[in-house]
C-alpha beads as a LAMMPS data file, in Angstrom:
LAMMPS data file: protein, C-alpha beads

256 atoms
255 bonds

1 atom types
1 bond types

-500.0 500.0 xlo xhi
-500.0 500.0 ylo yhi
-500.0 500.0 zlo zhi

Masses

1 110.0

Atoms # bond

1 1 1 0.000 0.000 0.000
2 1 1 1.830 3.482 -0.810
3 1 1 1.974 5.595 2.246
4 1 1 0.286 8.772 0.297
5 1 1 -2.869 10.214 2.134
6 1 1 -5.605 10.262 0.042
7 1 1 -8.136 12.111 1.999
8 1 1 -6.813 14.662 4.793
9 1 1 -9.272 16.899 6.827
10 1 1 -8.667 19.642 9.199
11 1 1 -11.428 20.804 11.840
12 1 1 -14.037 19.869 8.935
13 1 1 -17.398 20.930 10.449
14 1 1 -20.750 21.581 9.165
15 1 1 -23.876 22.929 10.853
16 1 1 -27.682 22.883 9.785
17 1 1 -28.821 25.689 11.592
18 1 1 -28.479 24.831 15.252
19 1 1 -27.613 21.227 14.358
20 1 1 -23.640 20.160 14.446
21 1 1 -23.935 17.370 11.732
22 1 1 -19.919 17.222 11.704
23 1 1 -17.624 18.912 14.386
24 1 1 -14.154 19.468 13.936
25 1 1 -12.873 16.193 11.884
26 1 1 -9.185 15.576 11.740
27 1 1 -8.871 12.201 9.692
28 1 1 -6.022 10.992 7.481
29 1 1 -7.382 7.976 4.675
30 1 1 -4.033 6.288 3.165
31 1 1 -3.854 5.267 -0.834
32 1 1 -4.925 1.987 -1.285
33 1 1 -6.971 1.687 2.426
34 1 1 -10.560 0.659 2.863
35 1 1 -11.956 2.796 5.651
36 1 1 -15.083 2.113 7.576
37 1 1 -16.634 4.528 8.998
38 1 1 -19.560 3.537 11.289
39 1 1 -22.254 5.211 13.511
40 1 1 -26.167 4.962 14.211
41 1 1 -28.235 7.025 12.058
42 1 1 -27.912 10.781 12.203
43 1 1 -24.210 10.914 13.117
44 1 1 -22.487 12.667 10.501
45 1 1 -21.298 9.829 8.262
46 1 1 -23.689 10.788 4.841
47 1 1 -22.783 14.290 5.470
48 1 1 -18.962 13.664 5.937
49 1 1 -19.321 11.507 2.460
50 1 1 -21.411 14.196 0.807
51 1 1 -18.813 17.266 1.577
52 1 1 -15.842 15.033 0.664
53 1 1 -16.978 13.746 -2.421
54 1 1 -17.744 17.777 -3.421
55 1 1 -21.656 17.555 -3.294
56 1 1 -21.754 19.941 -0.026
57 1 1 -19.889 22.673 1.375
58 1 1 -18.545 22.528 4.729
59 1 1 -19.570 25.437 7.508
60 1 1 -15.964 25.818 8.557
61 1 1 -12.594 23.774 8.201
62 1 1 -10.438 22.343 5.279
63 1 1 -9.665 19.013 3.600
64 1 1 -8.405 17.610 0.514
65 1 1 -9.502 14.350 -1.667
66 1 1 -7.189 12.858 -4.031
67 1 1 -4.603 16.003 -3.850
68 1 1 -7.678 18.184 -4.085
69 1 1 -8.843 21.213 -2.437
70 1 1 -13.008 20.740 -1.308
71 1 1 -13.424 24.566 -1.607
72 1 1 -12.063 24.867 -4.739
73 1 1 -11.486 22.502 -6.655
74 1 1 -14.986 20.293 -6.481
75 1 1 -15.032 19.224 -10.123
76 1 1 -11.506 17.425 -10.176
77 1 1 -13.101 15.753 -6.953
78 1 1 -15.649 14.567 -8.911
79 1 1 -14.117 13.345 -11.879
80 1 1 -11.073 11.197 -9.575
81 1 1 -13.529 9.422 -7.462
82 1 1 -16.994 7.452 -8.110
83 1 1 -19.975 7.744 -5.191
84 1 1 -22.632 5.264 -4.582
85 1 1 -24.874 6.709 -2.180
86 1 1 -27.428 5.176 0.210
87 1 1 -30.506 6.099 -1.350
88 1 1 -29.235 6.493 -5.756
89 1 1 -31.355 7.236 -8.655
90 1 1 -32.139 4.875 -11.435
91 1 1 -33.255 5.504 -14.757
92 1 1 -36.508 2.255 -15.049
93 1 1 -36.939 2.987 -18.500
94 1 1 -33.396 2.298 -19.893
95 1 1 -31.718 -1.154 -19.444
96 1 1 -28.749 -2.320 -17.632
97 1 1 -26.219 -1.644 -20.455
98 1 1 -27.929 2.095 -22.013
99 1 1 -27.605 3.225 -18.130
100 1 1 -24.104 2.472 -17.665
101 1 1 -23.439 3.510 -21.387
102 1 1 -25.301 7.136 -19.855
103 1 1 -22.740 7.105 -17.079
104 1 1 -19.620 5.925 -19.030
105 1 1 -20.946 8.973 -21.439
106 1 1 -20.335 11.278 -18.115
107 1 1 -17.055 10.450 -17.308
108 1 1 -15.421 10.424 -20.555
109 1 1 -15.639 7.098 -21.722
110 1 1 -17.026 5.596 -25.071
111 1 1 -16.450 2.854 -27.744
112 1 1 -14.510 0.015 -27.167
113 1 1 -13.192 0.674 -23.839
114 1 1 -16.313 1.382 -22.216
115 1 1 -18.144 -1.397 -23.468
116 1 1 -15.156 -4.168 -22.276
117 1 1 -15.566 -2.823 -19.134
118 1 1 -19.437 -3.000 -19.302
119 1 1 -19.334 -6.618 -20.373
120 1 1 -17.116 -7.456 -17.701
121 1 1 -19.068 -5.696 -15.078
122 1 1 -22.210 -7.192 -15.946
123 1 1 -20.227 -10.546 -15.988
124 1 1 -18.866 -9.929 -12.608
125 1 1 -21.833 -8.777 -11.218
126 1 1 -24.050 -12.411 -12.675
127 1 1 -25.698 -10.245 -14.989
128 1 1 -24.987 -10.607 -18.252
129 1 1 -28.243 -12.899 -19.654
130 1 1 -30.210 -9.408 -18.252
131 1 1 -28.090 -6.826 -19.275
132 1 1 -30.197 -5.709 -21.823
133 1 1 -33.566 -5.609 -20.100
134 1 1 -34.988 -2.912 -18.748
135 1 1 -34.121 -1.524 -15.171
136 1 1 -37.596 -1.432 -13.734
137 1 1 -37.283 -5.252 -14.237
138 1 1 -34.806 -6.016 -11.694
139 1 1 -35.003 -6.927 -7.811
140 1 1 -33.595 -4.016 -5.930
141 1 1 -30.502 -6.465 -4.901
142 1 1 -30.049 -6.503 -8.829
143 1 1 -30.253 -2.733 -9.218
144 1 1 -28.014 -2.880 -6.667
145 1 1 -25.418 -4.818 -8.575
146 1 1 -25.607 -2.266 -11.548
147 1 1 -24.767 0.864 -8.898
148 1 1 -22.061 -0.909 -7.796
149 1 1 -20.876 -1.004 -11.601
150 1 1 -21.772 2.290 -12.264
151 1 1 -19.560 3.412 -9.663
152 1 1 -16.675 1.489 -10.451
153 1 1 -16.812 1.666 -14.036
154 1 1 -14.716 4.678 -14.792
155 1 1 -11.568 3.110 -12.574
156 1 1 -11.669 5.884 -9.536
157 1 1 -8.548 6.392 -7.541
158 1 1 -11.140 7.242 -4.900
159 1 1 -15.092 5.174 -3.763
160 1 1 -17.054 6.488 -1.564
161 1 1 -19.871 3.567 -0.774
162 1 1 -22.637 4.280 1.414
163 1 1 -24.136 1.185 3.062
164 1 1 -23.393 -0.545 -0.458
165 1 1 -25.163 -4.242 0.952
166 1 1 -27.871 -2.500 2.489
167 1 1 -30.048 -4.034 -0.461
168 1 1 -28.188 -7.147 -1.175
169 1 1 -28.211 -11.126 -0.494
170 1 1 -25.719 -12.851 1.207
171 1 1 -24.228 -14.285 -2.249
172 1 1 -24.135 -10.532 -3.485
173 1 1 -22.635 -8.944 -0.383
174 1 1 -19.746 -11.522 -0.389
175 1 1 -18.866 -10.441 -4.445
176 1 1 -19.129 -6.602 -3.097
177 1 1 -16.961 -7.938 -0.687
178 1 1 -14.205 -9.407 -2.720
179 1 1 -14.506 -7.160 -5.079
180 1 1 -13.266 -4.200 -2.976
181 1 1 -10.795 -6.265 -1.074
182 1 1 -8.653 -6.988 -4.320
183 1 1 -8.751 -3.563 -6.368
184 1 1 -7.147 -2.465 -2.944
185 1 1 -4.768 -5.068 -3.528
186 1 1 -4.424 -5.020 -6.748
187 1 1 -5.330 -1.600 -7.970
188 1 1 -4.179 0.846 -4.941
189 1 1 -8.340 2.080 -5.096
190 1 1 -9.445 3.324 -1.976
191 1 1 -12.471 2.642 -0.344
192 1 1 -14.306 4.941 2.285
193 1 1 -17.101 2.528 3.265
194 1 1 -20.312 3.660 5.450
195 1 1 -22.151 1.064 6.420
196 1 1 -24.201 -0.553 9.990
197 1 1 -22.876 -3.769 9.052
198 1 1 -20.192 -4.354 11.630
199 1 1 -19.776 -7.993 10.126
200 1 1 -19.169 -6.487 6.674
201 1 1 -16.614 -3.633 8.285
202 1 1 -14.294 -5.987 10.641
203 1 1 -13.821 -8.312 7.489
204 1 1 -13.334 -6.066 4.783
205 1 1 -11.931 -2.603 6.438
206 1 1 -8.111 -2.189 7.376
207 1 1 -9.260 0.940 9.403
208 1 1 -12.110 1.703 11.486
209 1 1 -13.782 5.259 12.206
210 1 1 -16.603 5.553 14.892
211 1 1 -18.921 8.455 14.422
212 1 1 -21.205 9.667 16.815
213 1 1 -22.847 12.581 17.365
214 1 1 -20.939 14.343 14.697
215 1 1 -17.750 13.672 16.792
216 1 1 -15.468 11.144 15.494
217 1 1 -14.717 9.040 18.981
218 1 1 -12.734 5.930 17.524
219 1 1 -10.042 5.279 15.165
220 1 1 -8.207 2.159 14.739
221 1 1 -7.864 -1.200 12.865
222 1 1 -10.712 -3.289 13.580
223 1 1 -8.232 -5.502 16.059
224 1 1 -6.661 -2.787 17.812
225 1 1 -10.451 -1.132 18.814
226 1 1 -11.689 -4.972 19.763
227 1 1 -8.621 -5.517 22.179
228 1 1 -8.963 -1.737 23.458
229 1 1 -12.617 -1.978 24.283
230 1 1 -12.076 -5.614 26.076
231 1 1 -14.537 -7.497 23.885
232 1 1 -14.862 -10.228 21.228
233 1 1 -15.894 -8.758 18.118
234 1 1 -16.275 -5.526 16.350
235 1 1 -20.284 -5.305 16.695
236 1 1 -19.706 -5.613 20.764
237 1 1 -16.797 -3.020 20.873
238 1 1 -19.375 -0.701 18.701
239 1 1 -22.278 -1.094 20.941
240 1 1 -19.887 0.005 23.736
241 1 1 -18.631 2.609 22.469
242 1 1 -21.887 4.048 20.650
243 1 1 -24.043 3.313 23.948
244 1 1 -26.005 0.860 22.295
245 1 1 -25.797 -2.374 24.553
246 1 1 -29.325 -3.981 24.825
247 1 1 -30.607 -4.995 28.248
248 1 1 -31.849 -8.634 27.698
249 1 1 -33.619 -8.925 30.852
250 1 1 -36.256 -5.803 29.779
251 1 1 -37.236 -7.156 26.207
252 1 1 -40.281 -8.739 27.460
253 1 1 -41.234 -6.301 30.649
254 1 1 -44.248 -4.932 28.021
255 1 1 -45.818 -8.193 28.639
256 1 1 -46.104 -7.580 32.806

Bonds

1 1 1 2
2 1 2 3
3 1 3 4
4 1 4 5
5 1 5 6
6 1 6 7
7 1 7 8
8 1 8 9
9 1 9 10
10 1 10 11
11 1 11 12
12 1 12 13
13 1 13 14
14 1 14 15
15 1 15 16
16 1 16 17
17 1 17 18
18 1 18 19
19 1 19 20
20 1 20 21
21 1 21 22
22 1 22 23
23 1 23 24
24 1 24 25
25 1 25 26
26 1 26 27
27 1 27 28
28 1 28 29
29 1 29 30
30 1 30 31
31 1 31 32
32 1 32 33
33 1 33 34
34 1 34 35
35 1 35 36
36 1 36 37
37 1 37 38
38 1 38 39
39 1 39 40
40 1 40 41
41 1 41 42
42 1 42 43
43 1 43 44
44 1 44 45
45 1 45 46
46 1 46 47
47 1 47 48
48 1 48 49
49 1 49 50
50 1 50 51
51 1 51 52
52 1 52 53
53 1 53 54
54 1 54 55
55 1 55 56
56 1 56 57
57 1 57 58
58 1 58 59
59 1 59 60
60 1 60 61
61 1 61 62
62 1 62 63
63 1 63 64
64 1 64 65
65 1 65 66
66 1 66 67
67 1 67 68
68 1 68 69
69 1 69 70
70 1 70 71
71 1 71 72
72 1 72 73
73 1 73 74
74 1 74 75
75 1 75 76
76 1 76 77
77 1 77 78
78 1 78 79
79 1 79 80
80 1 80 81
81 1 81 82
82 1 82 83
83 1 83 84
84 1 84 85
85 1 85 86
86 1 86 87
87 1 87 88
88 1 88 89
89 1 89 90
90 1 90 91
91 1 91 92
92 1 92 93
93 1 93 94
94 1 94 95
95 1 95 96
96 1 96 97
97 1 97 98
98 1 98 99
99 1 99 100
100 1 100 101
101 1 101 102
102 1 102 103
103 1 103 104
104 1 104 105
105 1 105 106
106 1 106 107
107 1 107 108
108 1 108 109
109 1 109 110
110 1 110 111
111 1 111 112
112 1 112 113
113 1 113 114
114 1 114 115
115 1 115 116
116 1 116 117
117 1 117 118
118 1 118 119
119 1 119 120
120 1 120 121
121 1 121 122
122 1 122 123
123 1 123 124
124 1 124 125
125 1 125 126
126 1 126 127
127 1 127 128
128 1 128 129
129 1 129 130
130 1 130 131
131 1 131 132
132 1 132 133
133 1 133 134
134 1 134 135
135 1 135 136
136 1 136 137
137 1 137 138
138 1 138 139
139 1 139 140
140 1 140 141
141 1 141 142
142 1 142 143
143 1 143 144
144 1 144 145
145 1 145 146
146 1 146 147
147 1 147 148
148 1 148 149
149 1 149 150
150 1 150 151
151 1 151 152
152 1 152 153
153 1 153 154
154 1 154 155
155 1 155 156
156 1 156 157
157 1 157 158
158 1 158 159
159 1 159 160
160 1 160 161
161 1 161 162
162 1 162 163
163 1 163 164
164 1 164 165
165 1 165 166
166 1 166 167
167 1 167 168
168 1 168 169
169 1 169 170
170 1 170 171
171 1 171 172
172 1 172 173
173 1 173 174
174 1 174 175
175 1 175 176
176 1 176 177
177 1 177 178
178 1 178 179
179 1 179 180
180 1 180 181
181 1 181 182
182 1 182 183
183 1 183 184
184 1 184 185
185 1 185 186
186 1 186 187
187 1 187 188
188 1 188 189
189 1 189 190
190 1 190 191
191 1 191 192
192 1 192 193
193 1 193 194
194 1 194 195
195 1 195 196
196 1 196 197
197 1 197 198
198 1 198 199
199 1 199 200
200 1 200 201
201 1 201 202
202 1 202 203
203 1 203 204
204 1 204 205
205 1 205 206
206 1 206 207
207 1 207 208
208 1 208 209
209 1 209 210
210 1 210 211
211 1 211 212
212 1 212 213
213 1 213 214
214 1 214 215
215 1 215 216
216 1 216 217
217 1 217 218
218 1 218 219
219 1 219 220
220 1 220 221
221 1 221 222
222 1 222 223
223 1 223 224
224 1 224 225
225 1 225 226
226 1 226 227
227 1 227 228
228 1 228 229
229 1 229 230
230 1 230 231
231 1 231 232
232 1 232 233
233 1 233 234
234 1 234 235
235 1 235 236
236 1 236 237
237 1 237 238
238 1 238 239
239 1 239 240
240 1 240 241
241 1 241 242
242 1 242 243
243 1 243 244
244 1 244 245
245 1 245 246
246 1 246 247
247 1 247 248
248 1 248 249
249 1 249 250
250 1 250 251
251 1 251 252
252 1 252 253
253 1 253 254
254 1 254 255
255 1 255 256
């Protein structure tokens, strides 16, 4: 893995009104690491993904992305790094292949080049008998599949993934999976991964980043966070950390 930082932010913050979505993140992402960053809902992590990937503006610090500057230079962001978000848009009416032929079309690709990687994709992704039908077809764990391709397609140095098995089958999430570890390996791509899936995060992220409350409490490998919090596995060490713990003994009190 080359020692380069790939994402570097100073004090990043950003308020919505009276609400502190992100307070004063200092993080350092390496070339070639996949980072998970984790957190229960309305901690920070969408908005963190959304200002570093140059879709919002930050209320007050700095940071740079792939050598860029997030104030000013949002387009180069853009073009260096792909973004699946949690909730994406697909076009029903076109099929598999005319949608990722409409996002080749946005980052510069066309003719033969795109369309090798498109056939390979769809091959990957167990895909390629359906590739030509229609979108509004597919099971969401399917549409799934072709966002992951979409985002991958134009080779970014940079991913941002945003709970990128929420919608998928066991089978699936296992390809996703492999699929990031090796174009770390073998690529130098790096992954900035948020997801609930603490399974998912211990196996596949070198680094782990707990969010909560805006304020980033955690940072380690998924190991050193485990043996510092005293437990067993990463979901325990989360639900420690995050205040999350369930109290067996109360689940049935509603039925006193």
């Amino acid at each position: 893995m080359s020692n380069s930082i790939e994402i570097k932010t100073e004090k990043l913050s950003k308020n919505f009104g009276n609400i502190h979505a992100l307070v004063d993140l200092d993080l350092e992402v390496l070339r070639g690491s996949t980072f998970g960053f984790l957190g229960p809902n309305g901690a920070g992590k969408t908005t963190t993904v959304r200002i570093l990937s140059g879709l919002l503006r930050p209320t007050s610090g700095n940071a740079t992305v792939c050598g860029y500057d997030i104030h000013t230079q949002r387009n180069e962001i853009k073009a260096d790094t792909g973004l699946l978000p949690e909730a994406p848009g697909l076009y029903s009416k076109l099929s598999a292949v005319e949608f990722l032929e409409f996002i080749g079309a946005l980052n510069d690709l066309s003719g033969e080049i795109l369309h090798k990687r498109i056939d390979k994709l769809m091959s990957l992704m167990g895909l390629e008998n359906r590739q030509n039908d229609l979108l509004e077809s597919f099971s969401s764990g399917m549409k799934q599949k072709v966002l992951v391709a979409s985002t991958l397609i134009h080779e970014p140095e940079l991913v941002f993934l945003d709970e990128p098995t929420s919608r998928l089958d066991p089978s699936a999430s296992a390809l996703v999976k492999e699929l990031i570890l090796i174009m770390a390996k073998e690529t130098e791509t790096t992954f900035f991964i948020c997801t609930h899936m603490t399974d998912f995060a211990e196996d596949v992220c070198n680094i782990i980043g707990i969010l909560n409350e805006g304020v980033l409490t955690t940072l380690g490998s998924p190991e050193d966070i485990i043996q510092r919090v005293g437990v067993h596995d990463l979901e325990e060490a989360y639900l420690k950390i995050v205040g999350g713990e369930v109290d067996k003994s109360r689940l049935l009190s509603w039925r006193d």
